[in-house]
DRENROZA-27267 format. One record per residue (C-alpha): residue number from 1; residue in three letters; chain; x, y, z. Coordinates in nm, 4 decimals. Example, Ala and Ser with C-alpha at 12.3 -4.5 7.8 and 13.67 -1.06 7.14 Angstrom:
2
1:Ala:A:1.2300:-0.4500:0.7800
2:Ser:A:1.3670:-0.1060:0.7140
END
This chain:
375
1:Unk:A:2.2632:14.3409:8.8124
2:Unk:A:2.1198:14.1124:9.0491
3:Unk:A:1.9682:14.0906:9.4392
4:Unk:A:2.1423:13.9550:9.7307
5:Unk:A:2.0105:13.7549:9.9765
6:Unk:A:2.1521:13.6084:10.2927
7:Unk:A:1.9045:13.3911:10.5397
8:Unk:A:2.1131:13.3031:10.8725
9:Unk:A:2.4037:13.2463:10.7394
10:Unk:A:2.6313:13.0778:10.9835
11:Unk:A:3.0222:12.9982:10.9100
12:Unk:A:3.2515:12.9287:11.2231
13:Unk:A:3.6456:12.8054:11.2104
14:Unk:A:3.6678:12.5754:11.5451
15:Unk:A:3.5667:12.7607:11.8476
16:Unk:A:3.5245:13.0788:11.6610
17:Unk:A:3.1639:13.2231:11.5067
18:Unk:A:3.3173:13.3800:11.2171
19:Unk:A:2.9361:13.4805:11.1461
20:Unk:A:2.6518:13.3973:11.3704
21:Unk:A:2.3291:13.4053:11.2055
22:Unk:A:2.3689:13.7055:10.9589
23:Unk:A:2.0325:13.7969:10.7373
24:Unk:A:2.0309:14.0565:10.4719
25:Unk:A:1.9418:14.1834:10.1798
26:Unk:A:2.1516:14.3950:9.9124
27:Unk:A:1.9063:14.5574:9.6820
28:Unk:A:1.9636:14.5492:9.2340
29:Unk:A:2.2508:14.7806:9.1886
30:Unk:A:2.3331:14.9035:9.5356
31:Unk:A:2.6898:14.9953:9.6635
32:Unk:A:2.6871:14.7870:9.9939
33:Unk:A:2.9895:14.8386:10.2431
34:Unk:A:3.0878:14.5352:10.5570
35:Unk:A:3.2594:14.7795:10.7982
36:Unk:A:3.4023:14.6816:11.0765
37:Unk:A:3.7332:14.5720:11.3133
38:Unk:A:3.9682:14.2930:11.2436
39:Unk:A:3.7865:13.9686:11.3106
40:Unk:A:3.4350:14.0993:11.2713
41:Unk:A:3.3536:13.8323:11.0057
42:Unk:A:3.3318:14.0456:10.6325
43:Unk:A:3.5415:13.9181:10.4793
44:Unk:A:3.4071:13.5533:10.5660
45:Unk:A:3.0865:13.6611:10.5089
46:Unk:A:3.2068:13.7928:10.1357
47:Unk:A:3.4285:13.4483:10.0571
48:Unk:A:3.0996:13.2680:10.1312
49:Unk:A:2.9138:13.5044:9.8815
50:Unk:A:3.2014:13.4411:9.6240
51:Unk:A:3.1666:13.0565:9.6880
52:Unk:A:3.5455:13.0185:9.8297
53:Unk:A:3.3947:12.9942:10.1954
54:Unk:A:3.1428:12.6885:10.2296
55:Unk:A:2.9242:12.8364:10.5043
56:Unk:A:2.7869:12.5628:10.8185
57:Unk:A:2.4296:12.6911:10.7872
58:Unk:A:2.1956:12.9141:10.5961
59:Unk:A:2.0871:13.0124:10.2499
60:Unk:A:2.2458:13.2625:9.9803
61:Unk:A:2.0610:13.3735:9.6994
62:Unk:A:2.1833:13.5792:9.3859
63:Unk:A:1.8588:13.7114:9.2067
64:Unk:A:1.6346:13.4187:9.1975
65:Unk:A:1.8947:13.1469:9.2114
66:Unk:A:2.0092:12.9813:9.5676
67:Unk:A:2.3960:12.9581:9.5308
68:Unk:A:2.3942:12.7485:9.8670
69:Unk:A:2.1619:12.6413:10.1057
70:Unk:A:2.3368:12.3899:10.3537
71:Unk:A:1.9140:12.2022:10.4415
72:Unk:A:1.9058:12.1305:10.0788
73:Unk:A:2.2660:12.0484:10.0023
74:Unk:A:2.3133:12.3172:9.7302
75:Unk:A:2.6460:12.4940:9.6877
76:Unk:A:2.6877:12.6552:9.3293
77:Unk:A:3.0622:12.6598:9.2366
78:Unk:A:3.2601:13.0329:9.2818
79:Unk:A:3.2965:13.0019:8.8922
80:Unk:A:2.9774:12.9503:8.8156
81:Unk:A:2.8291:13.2077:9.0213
82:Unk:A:2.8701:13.5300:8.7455
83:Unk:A:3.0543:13.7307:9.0510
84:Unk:A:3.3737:13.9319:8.9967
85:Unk:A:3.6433:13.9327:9.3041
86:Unk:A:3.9114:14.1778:9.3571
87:Unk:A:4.1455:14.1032:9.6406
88:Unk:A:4.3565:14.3296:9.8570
89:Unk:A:4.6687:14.2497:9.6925
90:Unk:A:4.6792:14.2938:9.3135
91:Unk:A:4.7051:13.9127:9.2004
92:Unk:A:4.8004:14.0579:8.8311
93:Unk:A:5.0217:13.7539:8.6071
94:Unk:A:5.4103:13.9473:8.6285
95:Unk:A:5.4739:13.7475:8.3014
96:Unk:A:5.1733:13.9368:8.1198
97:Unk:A:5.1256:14.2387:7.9554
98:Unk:A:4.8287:14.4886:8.1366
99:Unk:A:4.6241:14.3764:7.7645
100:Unk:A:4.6954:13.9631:7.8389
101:Unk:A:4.6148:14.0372:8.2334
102:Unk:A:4.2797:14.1958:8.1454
103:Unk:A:4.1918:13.9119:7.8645
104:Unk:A:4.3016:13.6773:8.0869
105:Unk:A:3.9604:13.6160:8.2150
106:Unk:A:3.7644:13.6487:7.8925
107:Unk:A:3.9981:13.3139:7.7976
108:Unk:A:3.6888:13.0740:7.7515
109:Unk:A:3.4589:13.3541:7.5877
110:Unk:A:3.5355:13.2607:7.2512
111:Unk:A:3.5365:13.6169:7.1631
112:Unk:A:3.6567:13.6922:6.7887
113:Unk:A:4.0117:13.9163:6.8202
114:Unk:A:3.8500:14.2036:6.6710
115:Unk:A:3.6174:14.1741:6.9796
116:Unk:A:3.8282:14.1321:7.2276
117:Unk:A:4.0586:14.4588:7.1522
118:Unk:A:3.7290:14.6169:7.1416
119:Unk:A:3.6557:14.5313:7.4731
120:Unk:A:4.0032:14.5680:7.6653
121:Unk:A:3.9841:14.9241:7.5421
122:Unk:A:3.7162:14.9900:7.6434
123:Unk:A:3.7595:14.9211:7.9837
124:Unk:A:4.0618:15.0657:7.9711
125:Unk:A:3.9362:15.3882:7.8689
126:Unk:A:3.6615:15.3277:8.1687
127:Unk:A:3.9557:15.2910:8.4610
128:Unk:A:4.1639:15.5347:8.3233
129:Unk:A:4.4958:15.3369:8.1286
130:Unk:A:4.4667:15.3712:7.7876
131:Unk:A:4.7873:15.3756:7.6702
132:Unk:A:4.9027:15.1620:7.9454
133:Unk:A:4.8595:14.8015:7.7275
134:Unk:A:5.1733:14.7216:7.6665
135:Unk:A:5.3607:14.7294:8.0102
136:Unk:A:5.4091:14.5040:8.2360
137:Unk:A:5.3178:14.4955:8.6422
138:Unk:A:5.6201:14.6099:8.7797
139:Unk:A:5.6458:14.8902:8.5365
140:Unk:A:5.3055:15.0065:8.7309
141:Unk:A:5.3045:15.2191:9.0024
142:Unk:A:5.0482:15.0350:9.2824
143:Unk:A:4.7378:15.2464:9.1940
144:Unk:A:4.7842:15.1403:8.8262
145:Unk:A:4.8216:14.8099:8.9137
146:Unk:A:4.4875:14.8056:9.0754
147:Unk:A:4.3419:14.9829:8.8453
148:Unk:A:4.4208:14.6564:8.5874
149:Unk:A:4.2952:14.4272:8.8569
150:Unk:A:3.9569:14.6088:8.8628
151:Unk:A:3.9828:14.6369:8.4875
152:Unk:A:4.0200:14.2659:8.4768
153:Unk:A:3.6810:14.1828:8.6818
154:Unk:A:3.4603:14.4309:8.5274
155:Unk:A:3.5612:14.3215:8.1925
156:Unk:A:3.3804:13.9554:8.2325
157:Unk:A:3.0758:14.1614:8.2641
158:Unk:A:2.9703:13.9839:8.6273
159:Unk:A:2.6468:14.0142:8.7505
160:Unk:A:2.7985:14.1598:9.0928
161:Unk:A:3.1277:14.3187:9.1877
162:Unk:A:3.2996:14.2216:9.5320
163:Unk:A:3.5897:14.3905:9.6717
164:Unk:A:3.7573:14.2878:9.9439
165:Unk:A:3.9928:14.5884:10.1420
166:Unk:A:4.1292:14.6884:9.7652
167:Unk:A:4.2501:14.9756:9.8404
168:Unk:A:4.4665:14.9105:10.1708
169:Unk:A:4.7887:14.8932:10.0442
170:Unk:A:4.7756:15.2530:9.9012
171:Unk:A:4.8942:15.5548:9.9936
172:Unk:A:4.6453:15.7788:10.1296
173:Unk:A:4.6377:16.0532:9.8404
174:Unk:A:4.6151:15.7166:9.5780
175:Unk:A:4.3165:15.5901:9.8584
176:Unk:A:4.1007:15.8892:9.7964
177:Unk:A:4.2042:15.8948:9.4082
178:Unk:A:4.0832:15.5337:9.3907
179:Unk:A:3.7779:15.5656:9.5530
180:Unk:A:3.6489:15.8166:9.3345
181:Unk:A:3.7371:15.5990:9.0963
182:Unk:A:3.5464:15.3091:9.1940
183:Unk:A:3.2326:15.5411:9.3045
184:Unk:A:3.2534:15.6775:8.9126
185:Unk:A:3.2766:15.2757:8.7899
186:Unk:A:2.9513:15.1942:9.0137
187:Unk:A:2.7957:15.4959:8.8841
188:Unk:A:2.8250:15.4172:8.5131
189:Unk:A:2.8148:15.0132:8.4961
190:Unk:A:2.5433:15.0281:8.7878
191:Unk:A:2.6657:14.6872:8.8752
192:Unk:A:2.5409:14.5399:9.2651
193:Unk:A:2.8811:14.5621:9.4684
194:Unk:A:2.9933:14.4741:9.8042
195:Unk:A:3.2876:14.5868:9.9630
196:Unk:A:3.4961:14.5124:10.2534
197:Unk:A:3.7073:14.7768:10.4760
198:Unk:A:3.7806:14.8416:10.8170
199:Unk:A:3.8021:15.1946:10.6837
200:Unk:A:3.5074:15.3832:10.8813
201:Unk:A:3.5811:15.7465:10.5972
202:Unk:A:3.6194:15.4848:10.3076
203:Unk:A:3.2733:15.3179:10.3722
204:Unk:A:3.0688:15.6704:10.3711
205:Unk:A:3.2615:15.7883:10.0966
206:Unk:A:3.1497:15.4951:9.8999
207:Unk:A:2.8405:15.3510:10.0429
208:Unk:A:2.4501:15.3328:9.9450
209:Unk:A:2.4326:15.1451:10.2484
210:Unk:A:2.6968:15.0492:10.5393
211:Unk:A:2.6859:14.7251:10.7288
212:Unk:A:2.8384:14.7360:11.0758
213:Unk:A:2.9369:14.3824:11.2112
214:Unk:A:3.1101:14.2894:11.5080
215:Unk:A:3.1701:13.9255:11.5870
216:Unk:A:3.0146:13.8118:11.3089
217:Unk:A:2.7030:13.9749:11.3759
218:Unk:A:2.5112:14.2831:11.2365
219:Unk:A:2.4963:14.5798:11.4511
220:Unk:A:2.3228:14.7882:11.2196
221:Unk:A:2.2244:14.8666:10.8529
222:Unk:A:2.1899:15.2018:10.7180
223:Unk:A:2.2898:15.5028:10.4648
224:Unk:A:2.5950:15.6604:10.5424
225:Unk:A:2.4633:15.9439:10.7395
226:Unk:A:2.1931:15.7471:10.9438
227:Unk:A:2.5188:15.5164:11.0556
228:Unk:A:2.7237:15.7962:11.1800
229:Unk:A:2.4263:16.0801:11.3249
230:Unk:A:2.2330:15.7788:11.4704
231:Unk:A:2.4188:15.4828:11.5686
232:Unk:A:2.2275:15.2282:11.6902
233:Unk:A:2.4394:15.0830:11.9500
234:Unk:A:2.7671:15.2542:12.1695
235:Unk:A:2.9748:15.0019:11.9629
236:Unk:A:2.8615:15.1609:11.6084
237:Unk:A:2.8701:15.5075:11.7567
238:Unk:A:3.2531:15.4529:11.9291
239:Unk:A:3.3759:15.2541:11.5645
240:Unk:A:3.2350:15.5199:11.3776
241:Unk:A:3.4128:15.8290:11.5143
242:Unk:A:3.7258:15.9808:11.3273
243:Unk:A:3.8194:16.1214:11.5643
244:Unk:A:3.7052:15.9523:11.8141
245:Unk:A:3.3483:16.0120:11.9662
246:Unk:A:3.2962:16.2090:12.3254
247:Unk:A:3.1367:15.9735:12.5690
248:Unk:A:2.9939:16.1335:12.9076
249:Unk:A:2.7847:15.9115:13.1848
250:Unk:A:2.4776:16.0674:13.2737
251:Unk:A:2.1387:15.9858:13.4392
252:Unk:A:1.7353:16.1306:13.3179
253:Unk:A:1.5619:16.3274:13.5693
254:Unk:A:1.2010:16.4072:13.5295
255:Unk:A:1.1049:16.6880:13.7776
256:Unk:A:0.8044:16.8928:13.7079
257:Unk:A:0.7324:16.7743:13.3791
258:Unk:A:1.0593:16.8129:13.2552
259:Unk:A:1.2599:16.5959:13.1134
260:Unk:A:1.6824:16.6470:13.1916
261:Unk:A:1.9645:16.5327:13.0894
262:Unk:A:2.2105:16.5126:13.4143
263:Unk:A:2.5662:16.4780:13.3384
264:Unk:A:2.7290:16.2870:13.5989
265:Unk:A:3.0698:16.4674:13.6008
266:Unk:A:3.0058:16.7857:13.4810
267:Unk:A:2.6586:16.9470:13.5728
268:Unk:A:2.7576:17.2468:13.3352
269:Unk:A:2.6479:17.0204:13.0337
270:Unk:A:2.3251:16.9427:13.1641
271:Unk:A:2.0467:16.9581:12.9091
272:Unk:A:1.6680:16.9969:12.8717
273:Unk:A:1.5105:16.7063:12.6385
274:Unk:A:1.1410:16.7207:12.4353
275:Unk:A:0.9645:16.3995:12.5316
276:Unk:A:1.0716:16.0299:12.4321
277:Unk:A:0.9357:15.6826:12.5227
278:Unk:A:1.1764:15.5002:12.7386
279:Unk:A:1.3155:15.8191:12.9229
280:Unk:A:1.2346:15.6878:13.3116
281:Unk:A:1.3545:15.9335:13.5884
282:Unk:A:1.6985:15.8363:13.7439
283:Unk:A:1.8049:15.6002:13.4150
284:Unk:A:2.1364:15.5760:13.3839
285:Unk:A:2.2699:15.7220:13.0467
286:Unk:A:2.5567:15.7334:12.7975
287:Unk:A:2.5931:16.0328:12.5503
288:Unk:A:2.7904:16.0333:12.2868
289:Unk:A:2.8556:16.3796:12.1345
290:Unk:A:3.0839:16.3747:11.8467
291:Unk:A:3.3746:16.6458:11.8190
292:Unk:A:3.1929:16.8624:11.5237
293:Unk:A:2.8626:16.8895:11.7673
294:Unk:A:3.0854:17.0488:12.0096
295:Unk:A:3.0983:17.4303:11.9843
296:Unk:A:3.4007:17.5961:12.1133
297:Unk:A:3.3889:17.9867:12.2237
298:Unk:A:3.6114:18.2079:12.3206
299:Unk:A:3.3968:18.4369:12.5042
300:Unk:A:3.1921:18.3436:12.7860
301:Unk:A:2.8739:18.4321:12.6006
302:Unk:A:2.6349:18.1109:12.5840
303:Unk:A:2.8966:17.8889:12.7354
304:Unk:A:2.8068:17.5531:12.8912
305:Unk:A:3.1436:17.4572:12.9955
306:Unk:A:3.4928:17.6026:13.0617
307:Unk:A:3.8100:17.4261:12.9537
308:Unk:A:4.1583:17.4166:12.9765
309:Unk:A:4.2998:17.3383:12.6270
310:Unk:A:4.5501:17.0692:12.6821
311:Unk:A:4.6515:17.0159:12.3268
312:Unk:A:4.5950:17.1099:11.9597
313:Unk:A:4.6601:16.9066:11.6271
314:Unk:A:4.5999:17.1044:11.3277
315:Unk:A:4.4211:16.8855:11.0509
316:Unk:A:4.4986:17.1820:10.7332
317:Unk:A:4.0960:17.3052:10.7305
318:Unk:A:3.9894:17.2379:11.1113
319:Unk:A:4.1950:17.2073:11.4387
320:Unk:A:4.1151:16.8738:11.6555
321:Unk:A:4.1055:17.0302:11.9925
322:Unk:A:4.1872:16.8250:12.3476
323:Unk:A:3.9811:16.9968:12.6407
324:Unk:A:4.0324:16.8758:12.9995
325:Unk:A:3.7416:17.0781:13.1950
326:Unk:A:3.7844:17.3045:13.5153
327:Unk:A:3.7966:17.1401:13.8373
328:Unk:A:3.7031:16.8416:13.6749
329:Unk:A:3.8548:16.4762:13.5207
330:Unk:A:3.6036:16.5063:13.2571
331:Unk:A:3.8359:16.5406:12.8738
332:Unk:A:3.6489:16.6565:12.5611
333:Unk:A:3.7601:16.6464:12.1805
334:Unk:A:3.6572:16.9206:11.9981
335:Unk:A:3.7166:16.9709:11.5441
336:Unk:A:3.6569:17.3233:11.4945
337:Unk:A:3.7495:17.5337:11.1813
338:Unk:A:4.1122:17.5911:11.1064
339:Unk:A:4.0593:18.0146:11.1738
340:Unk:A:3.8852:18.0060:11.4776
341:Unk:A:4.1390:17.7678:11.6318
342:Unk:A:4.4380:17.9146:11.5097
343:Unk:A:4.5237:18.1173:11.8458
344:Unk:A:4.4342:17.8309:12.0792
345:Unk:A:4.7645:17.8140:12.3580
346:Unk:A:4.7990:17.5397:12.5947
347:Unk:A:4.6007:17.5980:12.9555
348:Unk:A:4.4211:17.8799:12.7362
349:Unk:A:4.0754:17.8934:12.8978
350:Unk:A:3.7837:17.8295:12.6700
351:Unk:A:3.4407:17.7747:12.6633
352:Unk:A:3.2184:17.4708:12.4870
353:Unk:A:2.8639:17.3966:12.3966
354:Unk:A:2.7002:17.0783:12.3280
355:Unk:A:2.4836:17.1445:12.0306
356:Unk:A:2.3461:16.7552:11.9618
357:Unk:A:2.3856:16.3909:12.0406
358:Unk:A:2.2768:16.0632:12.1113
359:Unk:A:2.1126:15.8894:12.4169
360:Unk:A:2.2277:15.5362:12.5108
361:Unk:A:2.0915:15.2848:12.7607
362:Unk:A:2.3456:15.2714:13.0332
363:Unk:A:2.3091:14.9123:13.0774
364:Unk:A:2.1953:14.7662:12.7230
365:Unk:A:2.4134:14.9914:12.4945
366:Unk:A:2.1249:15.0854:12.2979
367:Unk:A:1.9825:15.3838:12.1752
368:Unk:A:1.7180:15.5542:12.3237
369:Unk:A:1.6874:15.8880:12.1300
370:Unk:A:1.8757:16.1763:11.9759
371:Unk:A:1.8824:16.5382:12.0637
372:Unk:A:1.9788:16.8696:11.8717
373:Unk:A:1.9358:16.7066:11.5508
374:Unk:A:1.6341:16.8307:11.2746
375:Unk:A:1.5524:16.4616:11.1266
END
């Protein structure tokens, strides 16, 4: 196991800043995922880490040992690095047997044969092929092929494990077979790993900690839940949402020495706030209010809001619910449990109440505070 380090790390291709000035630090044995869109610079930032990128500026350490640092002219070569790389696509020899793939890269360890059988079935045991050691790739479904890929990094016993988007071409039963998987592997081998995905439910199914870039630069670090209950910007809380978030303009008023929360569409939603620093009467506001902290009744008791429903799309266990509000424009997703939406009819009249969100700065995007929540 070792400690990552990265100190403004800088890589750009032309014009473009594949990654502006990233710092951070992945802690011994942590499960550290790069989220984010297409472009966003993780999977530069993890070729850099591997040594197949040669950053433009900046300094990356594994454990004690600087790997680059482009004031003192260090770059350590990818192979000498003790870092194991698994790649979208599978990358497996077709020529070899899953046994030859997997010893494959223990071909300069000079391990006796009695060894090396030893060890390929051993990590075959650990990803779930025994048996499997005598077929070839294409007599592998693509999980199983994987599967040997994975087997095939782990078994050079790296200091650190990097994945990049492995689990992308799968089906999405094999996805969330596979990532079990891989959680299980981290769990037992408790190597450091970073992983790549554009995969928002992938990342928090995986994570110790998520890393949200955009344009090559961090938006925010954080565990799983503080990444999706308390975004720190609108761009993590809008990438985040699966579904997609609810996002409703609003303004503070302070009148009497309370503090409100005025919807700008919708006064129905309007809500009372406890005291926070940067709360100045008339700010302009966003609030985002994801489509779980949205409770939908059927009754007018305690209702905020009334709705039309415009649509439903059943999801087997909850119901994700399109809302378009009464004499309004304003359009709300609500996920509510699979029995309580069940009945729900088109231009059926509902009601909704906002039970907790988040409070962005109308201008800078940032946010200010949360509300509903017990931190």
């Amino acid at each position: 196991m070792s400690k990552i380090v990265f100190r403004d790390l800088g890589k750009r291709f032309g014009e473009v800043k594949a990654v502006d000035g990233l710092s951070l630090t992945i802690d011994e044995g942590d499960f550290v995922t790069l989220l984010g869109p297409s472009g966003c610079g993780k999977t530069t930032t993890l070729r850099c880490l591997s040594g197949l990128e040669e950053p433009d500026r900046g300094e990356i350490y594994i454990g004690d040992q600087c790997v680059f640092s482009a004031s003192r002219k260090i770059n350590v070569p990818a192979g000498q690095r003790r870092l194991g790389l698994v790649f979208q696509n599978y990358a497996l020899w077709p020529h070899m047997k899953v046994s030859q793939n997997i010893a494959f890269g223990l071909r300069r360890s000079k391990l006796g044969r009695t060894v090396l059988e030893q060890r390929i079935a051993e990590i075959l045991r650990i990803v779930g092929l025994e048996g499997f050691e005598e077929r070839y790739p294409h007599e592998l479904s693509g999980g199983q092929q994987q599967r040997v890929a994975v087997a095939r990094m782990v078994v050079t016993e790296p200091a650190i494990f990097l994945f990049d988007e492995p689990l992308s071409n799968l089906d999405a039963k094999l996805r969330m077979r596979l990532r079990s998987e891989l959680k299980r592997l981290h769990l037992d081998l408790g190597a450091t790993t970073v992983y790549v995905t554009h995969d928002q439910v992938e990342a928090m199914a995986l994570s110790d900690r998520i890393v949200v870039m955009k344009d090559g630069i961090i938006q925010q670090v954080g565990a799983p839940y503080e990444v999706y209950h308390f975004p720190a910007n609108l761009f993590v809380a809008d990438f985040m949402g699966n579904p997609q978030t609810n996002m409703f303009k609003g303004q503070i008023s302070r009148r009497n020495g309370k503090i409100g929360l005025i919807f700008r569409d919708c006064p129905a939603l309007n809500v009372e706030l406890e005291e926070c620093s940067g709360l100045s009467d008339g700010l302009p506001v966003t609030v985002n209010i994801r489509p779980e902290d949205i409770e939908l009744m059927l009754s007018k008791r305690s209702a905020e809001l009334f709705c039309l429903v415009y649509t439903t799309q059943p999801m087997g266990s909850e119901v994700l619910v399109h809302l378009k509000a009464v004499q309004t424009d304003l359009e709300i997703m609500v996920k509510g449990p699979e029995d309580q939406c069940r009945d729900l009819k088109p231009e059926m009249q509902v009601g909704v109440r906002m039970k907790r969100g988040n409070i962005f700065h109308g201008e800078s995007g940032k946010l200010i505070c949360s509300f509903g929540f017990d931190r």
